[in-house]
DRENDO-1510 file (C-alpha; in Angstrom, 1 decimal, always signed):
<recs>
REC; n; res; u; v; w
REC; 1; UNK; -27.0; +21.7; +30.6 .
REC; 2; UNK; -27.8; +18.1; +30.8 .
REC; 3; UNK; -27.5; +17.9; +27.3 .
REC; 4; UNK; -24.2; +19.1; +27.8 .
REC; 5; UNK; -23.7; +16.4; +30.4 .
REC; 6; UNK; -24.8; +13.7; +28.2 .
REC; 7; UNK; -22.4; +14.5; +25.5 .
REC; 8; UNK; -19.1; +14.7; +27.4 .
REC; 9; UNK; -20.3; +11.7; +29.2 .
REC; 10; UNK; -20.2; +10.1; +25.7 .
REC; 11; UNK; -17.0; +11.6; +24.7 .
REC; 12; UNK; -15.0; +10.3; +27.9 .
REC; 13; UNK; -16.6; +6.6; +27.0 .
REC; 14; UNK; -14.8; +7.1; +23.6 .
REC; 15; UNK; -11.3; +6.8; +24.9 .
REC; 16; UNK; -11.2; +3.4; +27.1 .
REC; 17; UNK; -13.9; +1.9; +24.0 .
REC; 18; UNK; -11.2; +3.1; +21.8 .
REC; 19; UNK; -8.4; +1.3; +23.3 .
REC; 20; UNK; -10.3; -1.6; +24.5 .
REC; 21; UNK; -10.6; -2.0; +20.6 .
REC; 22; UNK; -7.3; -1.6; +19.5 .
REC; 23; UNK; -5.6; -3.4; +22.6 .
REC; 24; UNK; -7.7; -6.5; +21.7 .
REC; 25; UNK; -6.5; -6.5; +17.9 .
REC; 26; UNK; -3.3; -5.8; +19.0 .
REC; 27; UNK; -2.7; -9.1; +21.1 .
REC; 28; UNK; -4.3; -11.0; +18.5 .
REC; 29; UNK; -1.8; -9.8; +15.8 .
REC; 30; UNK; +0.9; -10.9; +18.1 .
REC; 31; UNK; -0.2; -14.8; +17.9 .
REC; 32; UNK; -1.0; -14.9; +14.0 .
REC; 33; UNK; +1.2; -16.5; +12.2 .
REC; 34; UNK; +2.4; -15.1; +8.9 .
REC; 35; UNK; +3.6; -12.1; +9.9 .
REC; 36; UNK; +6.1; -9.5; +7.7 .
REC; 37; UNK; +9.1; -10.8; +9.2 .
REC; 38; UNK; +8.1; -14.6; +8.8 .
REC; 39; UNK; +6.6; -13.8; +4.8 .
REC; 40; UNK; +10.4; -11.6; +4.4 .
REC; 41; UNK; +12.2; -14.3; +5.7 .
REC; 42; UNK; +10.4; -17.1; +3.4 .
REC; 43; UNK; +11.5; -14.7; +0.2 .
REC; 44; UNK; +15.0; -14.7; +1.3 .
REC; 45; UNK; +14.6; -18.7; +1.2 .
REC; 46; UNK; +13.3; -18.6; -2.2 .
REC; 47; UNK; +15.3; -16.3; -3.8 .
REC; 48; UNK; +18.7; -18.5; -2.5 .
REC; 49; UNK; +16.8; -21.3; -3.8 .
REC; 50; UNK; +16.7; -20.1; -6.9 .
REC; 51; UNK; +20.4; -18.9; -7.3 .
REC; 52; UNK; +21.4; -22.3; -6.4 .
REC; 53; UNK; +19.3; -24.1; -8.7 .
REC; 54; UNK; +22.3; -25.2; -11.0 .
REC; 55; UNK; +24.3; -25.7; -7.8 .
REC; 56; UNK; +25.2; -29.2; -6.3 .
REC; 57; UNK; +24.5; -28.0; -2.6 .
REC; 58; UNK; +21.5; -26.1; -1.9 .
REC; 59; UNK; +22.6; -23.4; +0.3 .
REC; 60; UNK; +19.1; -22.1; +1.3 .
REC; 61; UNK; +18.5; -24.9; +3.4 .
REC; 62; UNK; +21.0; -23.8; +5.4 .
REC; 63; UNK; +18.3; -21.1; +6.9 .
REC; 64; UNK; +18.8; -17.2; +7.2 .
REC; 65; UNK; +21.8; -15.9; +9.0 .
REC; 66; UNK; +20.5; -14.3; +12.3 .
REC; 67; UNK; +21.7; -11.1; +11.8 .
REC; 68; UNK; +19.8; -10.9; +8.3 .
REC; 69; UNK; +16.6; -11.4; +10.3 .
REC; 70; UNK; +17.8; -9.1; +12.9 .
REC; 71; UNK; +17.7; -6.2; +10.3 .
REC; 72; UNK; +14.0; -7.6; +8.8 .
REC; 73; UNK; +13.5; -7.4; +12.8 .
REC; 74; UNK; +14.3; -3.9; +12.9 .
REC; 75; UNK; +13.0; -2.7; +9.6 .
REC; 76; UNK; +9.3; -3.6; +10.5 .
REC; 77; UNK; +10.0; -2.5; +13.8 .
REC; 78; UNK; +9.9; -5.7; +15.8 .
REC; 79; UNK; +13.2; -5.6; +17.5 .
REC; 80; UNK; +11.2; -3.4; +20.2 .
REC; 81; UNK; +9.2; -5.0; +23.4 .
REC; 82; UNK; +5.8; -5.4; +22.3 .
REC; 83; UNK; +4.6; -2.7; +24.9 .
REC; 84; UNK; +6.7; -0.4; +23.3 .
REC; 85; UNK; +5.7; -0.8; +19.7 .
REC; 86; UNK; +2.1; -0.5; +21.5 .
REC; 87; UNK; +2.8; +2.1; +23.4 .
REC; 88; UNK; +4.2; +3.8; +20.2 .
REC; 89; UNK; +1.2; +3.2; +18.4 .
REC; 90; UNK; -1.3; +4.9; +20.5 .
REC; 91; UNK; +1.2; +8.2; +20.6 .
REC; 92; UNK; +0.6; +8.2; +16.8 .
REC; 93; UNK; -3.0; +7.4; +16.6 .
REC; 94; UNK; -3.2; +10.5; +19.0 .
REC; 95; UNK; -2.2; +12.5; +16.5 .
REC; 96; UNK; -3.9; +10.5; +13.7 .
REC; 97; UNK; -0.4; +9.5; +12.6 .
REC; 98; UNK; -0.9; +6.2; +11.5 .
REC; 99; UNK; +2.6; +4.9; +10.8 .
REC; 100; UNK; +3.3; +3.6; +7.3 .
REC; 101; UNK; +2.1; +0.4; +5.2 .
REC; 102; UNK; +4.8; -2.5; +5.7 .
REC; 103; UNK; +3.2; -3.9; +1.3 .
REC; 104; UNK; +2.6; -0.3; -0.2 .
REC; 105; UNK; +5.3; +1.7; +1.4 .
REC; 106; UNK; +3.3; +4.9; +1.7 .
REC; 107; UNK; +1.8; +6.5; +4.7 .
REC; 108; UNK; -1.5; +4.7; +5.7 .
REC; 109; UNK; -3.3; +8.0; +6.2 .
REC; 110; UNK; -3.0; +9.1; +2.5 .
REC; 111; UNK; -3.3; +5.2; +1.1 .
REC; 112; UNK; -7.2; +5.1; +2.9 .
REC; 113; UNK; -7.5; +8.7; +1.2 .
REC; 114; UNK; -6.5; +7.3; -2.2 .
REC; 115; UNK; -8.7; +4.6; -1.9 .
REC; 116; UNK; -12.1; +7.4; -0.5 .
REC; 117; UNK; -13.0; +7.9; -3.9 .
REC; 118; UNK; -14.6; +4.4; -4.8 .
REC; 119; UNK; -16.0; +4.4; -1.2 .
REC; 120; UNK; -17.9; +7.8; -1.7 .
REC; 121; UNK; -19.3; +6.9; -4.9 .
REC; 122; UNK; -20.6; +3.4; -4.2 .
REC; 123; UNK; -21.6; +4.6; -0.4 .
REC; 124; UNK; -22.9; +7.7; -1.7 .
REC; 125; UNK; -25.1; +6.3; -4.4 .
REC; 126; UNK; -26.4; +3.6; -2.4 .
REC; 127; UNK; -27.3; +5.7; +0.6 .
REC; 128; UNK; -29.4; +8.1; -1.5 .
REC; 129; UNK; -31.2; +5.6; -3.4 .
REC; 130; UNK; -32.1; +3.3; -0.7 .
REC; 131; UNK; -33.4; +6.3; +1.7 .
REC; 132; UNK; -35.1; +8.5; -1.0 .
REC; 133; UNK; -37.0; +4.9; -3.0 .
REC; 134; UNK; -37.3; +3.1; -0.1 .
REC; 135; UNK; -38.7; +5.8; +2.5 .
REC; 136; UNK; -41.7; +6.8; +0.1 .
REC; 137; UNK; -42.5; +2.9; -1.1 .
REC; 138; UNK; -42.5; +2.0; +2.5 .
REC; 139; UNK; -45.3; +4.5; +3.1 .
REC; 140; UNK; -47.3; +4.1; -0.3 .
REC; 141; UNK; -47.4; +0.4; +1.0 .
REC; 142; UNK; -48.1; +0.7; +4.4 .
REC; 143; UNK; -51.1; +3.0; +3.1 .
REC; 144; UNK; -52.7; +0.0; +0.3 .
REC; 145; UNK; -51.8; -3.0; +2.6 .
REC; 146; UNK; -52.9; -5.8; +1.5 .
REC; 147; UNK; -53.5; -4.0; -2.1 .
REC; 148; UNK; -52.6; -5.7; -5.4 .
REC; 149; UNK; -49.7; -3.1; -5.4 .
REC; 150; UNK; -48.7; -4.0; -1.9 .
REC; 151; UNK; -48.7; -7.6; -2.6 .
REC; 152; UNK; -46.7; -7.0; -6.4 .
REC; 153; UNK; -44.0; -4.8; -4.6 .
REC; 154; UNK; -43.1; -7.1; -1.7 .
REC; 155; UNK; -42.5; -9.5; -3.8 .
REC; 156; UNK; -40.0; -7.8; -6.3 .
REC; 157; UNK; -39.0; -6.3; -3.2 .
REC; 158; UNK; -38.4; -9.6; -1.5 .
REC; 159; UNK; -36.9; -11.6; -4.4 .
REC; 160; UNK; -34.3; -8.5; -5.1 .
REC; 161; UNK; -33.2; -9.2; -1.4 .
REC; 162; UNK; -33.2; -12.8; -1.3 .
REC; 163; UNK; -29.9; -12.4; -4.2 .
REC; 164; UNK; -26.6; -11.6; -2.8 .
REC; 165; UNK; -25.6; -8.7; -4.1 .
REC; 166; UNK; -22.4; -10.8; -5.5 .
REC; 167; UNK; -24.9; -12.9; -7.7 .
REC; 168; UNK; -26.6; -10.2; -9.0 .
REC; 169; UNK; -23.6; -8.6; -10.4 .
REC; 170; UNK; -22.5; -11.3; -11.6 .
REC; 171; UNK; -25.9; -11.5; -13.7 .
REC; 172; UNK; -25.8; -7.7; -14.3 .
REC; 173; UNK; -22.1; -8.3; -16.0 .
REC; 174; UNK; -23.4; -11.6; -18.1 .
REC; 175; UNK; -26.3; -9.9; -19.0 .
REC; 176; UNK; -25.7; -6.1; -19.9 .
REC; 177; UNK; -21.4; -6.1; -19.0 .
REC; 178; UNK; -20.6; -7.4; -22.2 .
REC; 179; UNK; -20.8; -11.2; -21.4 .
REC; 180; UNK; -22.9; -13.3; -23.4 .
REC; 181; UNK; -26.2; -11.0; -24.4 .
REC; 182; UNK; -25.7; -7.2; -24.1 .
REC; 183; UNK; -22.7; -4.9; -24.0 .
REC; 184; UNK; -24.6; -2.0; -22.5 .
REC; 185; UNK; -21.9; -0.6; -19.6 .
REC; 186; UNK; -18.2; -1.5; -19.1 .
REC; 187; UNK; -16.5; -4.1; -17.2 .
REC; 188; UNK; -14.7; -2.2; -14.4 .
REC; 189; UNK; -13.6; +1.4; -12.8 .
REC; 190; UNK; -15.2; +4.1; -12.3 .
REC; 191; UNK; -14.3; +6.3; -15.4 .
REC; 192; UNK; -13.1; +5.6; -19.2 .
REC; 193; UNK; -9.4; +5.9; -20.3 .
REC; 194; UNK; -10.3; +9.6; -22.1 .
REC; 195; UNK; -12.3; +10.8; -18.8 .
REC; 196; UNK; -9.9; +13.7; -19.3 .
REC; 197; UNK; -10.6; +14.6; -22.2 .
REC; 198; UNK; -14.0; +14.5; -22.2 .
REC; 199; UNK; -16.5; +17.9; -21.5 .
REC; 200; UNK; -18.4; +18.0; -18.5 .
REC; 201; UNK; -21.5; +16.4; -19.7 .
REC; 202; UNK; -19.3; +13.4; -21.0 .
REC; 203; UNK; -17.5; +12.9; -17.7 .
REC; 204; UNK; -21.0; +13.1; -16.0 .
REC; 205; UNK; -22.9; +10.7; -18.7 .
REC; 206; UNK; -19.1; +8.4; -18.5 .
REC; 207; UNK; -19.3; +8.7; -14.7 .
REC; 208; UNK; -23.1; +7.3; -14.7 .
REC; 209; UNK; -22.3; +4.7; -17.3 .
REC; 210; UNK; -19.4; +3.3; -15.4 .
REC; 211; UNK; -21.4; +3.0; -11.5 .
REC; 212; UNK; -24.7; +1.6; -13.3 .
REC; 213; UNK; -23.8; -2.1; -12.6 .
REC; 214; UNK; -22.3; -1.9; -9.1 .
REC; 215; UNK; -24.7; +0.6; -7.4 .
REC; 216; UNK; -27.4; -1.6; -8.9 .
REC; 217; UNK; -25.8; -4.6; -6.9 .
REC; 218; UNK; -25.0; -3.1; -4.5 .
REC; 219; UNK; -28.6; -1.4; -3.6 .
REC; 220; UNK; -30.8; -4.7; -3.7 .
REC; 221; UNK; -30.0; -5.9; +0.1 .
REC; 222; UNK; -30.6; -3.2; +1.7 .
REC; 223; UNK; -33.6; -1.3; -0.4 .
REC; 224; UNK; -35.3; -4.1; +0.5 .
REC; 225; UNK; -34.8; -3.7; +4.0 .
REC; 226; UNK; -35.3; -0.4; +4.4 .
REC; 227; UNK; -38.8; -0.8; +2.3 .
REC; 228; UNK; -40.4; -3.1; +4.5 .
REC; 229; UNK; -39.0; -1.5; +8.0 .
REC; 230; UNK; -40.6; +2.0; +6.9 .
REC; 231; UNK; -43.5; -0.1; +5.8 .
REC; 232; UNK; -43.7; -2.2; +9.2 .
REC; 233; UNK; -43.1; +1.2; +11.0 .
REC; 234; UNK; -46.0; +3.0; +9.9 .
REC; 235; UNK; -48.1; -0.1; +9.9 .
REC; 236; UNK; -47.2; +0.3; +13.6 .
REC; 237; UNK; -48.5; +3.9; +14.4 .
REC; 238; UNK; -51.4; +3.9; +12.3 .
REC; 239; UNK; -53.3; +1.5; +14.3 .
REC; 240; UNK; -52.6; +3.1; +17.6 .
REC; 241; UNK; -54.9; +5.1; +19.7 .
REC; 242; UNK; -54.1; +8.8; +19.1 .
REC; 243; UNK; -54.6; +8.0; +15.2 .
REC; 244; UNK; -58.0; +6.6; +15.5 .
REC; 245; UNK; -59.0; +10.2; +17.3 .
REC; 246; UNK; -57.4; +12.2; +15.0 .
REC; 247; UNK; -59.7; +10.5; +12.5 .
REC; 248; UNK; -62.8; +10.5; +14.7 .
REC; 249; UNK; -62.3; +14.7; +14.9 .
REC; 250; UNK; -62.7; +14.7; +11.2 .
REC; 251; UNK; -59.1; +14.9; +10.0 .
REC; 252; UNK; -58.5; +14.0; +6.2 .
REC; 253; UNK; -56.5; +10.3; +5.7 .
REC; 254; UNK; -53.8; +13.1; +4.4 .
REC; 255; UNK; -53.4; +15.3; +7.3 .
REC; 256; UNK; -53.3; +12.1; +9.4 .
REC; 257; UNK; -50.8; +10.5; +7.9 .
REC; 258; UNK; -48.2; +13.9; +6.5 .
REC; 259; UNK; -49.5; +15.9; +10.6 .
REC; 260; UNK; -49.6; +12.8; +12.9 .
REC; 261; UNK; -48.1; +9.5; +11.9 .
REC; 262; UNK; -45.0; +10.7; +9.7 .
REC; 263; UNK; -43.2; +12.2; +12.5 .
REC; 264; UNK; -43.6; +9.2; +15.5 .
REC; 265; UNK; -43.1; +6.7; +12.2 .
REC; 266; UNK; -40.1; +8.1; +11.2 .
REC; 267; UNK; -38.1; +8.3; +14.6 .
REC; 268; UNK; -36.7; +4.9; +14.2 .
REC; 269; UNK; -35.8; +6.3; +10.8 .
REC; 270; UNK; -34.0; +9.4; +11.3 .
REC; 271; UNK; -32.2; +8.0; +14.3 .
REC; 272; UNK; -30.5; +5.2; +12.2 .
REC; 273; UNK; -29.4; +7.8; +9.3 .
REC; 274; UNK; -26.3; +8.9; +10.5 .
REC; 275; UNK; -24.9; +5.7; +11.1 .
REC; 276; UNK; -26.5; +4.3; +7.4 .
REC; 277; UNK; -24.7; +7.7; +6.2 .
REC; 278; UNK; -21.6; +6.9; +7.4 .
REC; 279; UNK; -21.8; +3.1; +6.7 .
REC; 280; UNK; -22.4; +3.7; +3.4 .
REC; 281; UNK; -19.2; +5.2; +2.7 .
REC; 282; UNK; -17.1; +2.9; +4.6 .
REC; 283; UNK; -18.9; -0.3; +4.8 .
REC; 284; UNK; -18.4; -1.3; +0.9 .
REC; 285; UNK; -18.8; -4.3; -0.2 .
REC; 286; UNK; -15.4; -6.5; -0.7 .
REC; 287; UNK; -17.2; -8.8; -3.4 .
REC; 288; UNK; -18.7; -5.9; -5.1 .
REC; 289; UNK; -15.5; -4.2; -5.6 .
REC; 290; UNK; -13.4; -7.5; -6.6 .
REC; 291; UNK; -16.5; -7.9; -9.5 .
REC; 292; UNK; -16.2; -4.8; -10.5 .
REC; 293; UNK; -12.5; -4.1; -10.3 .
REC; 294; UNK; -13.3; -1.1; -7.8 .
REC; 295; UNK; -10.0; -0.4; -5.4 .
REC; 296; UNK; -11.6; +0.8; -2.2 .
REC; 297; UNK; -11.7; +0.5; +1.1 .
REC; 298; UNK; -13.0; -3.0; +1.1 .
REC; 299; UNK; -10.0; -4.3; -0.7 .
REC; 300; UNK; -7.7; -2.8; +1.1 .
REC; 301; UNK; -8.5; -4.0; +4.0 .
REC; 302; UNK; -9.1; -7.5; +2.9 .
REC; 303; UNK; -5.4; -7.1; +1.3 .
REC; 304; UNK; -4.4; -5.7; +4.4 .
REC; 305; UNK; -5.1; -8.5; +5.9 .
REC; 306; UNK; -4.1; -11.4; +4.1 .
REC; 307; UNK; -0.6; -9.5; +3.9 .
REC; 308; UNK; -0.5; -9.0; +7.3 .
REC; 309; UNK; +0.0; -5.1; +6.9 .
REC; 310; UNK; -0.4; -4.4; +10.2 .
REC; 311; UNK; -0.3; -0.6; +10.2 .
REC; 312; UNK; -2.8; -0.4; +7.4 .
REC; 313; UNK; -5.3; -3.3; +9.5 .
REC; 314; UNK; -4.9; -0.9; +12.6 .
REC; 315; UNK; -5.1; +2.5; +11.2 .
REC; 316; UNK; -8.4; +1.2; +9.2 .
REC; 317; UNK; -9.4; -0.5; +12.3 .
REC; 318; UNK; -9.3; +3.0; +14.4 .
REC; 319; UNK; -10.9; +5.5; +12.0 .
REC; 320; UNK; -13.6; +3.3; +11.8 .
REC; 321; UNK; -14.0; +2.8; +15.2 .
REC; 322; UNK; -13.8; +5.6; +16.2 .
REC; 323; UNK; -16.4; +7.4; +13.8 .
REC; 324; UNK; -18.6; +4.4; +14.6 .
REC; 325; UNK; -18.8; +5.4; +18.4 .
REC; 326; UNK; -19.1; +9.5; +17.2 .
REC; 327; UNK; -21.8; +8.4; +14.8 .
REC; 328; UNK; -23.6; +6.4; +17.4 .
REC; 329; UNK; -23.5; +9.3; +19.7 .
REC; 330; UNK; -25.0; +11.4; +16.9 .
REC; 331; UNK; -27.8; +8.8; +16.3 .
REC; 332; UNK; -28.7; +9.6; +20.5 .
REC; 333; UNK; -28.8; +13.2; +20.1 .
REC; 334; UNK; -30.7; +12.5; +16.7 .
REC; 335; UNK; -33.2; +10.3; +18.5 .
REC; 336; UNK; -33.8; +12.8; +21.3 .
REC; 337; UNK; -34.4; +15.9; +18.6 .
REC; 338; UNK; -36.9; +13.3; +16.7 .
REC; 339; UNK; -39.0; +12.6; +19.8 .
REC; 340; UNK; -39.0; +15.4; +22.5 .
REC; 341; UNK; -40.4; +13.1; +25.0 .
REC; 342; UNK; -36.9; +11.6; +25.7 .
REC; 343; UNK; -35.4; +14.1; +27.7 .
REC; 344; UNK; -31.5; +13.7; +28.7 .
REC; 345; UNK; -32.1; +13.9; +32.3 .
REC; 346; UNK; -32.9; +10.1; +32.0 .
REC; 347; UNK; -30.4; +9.1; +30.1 .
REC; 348; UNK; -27.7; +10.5; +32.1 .
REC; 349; UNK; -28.9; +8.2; +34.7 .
</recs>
């Protein structure tokens, strides 16, 4: 029951987050300059320019009649009061209708689909490798601290995080992309020009080929961080109390480690998966998809942006947001299955 409690306690919390969010990005949209209407209104101007060039009188300076900007107005919907566009807005994010892109002209919803693709792979690759490398390193160096391998690893591990994941692809493309040594994978996308007509071990070997170089990139920032935290974690409970007596009753270094530590070690682990699970596949990296000529979710928002495509900025800006605040609740509920001390009686309180 408290359980229960906890979780639709979490769930009303949602809704005024939700639109705390979205009213602040809203007001801030109002006072940026730039906007559709303003970039419409400055094509006009240069397209009379250019008709008049041969002209004697430049007509354009003359301005834009004011019914010509009434209709831009009212084709980008800002003939309305701004509490009704708002107001508007929240009636279609209820129903995860979120309106359509002012650049692409296509219904936001199905553009962020289009784009899931080169999300899920990059996310997807880089989630796997940095949990199932970086879980088992941390713990084969938290075990031979202050070993030759301990001391070798951390600082490959440290050097791969101390480049930017930009500079390192970068080097990967000069070095293996073709550039001036090696011509080893391909320069952009995800697949080749004859993926189709490839079998189904070509389109798997082609697939491979083609995310080498940007999962590589990608991975280096944050394998190294999850390395040393699992390392620093079970550095952590091996030194306590109850693994000292373990080891007094007799217990091999193996049943120690796999019976007592693992499980307290890895709590701050497991409860920060769902959200590394879910920022995987939404969180990629703008520069990594530029190098790599990767349209994702990264790009489109940093074009949504710059093009002040409000719908697309918005819509984004509430998915995310609001499987950001579901994932965190899942991290709770992941936090109190990993250590049955926590009970939700106290954290209802």
């Amino acid at each position: 029951m408290a359980m229960w409690l906890y979780i639709l306690r979490r769930l009303l919390l949602i809704v005024p987050t939700l639109l705390g969010v979205i009213l602040l990005t809203f007001s801030v949209i109002q006072f940026v300059p730039g906007g559709p209407v303003e970039q419409a209104v400055q094509q006009l101007k240069s397209r009379e320019l250019a008709e008049a060039g041969g002209s004697s009188v430049y007509r354009g300076r003359q301005g834009i009649d004011a019914e010509r900007v009434a209709e831009i107005k009212a084709l980008y919907g800002f003939d309305k009061p701004v509490t009704e566009r708002f107001w508007q807005m929240l009636k279609g994010f209820a129903t995860f209708d979120l309106g359509q892109s002012f650049y692409h002209h296509q219904d936001v919803w199905q553009l962020i689909v289009s784009k899931l693709p080169v999300s899920i792979t990059i996310g997807m690759w880089t989630f796997f490798l940095t949990y199932f490398i970086s879980l088992p390193l941390g713990i084969a160096k938290a075990v031979r601290e202050g070993s030759r391998f301990d001391s070798i690893s951390s600082m490959v591990v440290l050097v791969g995080y101390s480049i930017p994941g930009f500079i390192l692809g970068v080097f990967l493309l000069v070095i293996f992309g073709g550039g001036s040594f090696l011509q080893w994978f391909p320069l952009r996308g995800l697949t080749s020009d004859n993926w189709e007509q490839l079998s189904l071990a070509g389109k798997v070997l082609d697939y491979l080929w083609h995310i080498t170089l940007p999962v590589t990139a990608s991975v280096a920032g944050s394998f190294a961080v999850m390395t040393m935290l699992t390392k620093n974690t079970f550095l952590e409970e091996i030194r306590k109390q109850y693994v000292l007596t373990a080891r007094a009753k007799g217990l091999s270094e193996r049943s120690v480690l796999y019976k007592h530590v693992f499980r307290n070690a890895l709590i701050p682990l497991v409860t920060g998966f769902p959200a590394a699970f879910i920022g995987a596949f939404f969180a990629g990296s703008l520069l990594i998809e530029t190098l790599f000529s990767l349209d994702g979710l990264g790009l489109l928002s940093y074009e949504s942006v710059i093009r002040r495509d409000y719908p697309v900025v918005m819509g984004t800006l509430y998915l995310f947001t609001l499987i950001g605040l579901v994932v965190k609740l899942i991290g709770d509920l992941c936090y109190v299955w990993a250590d049955p001390r926590l009970q939700f009686e106290s954290l209802n309180r």
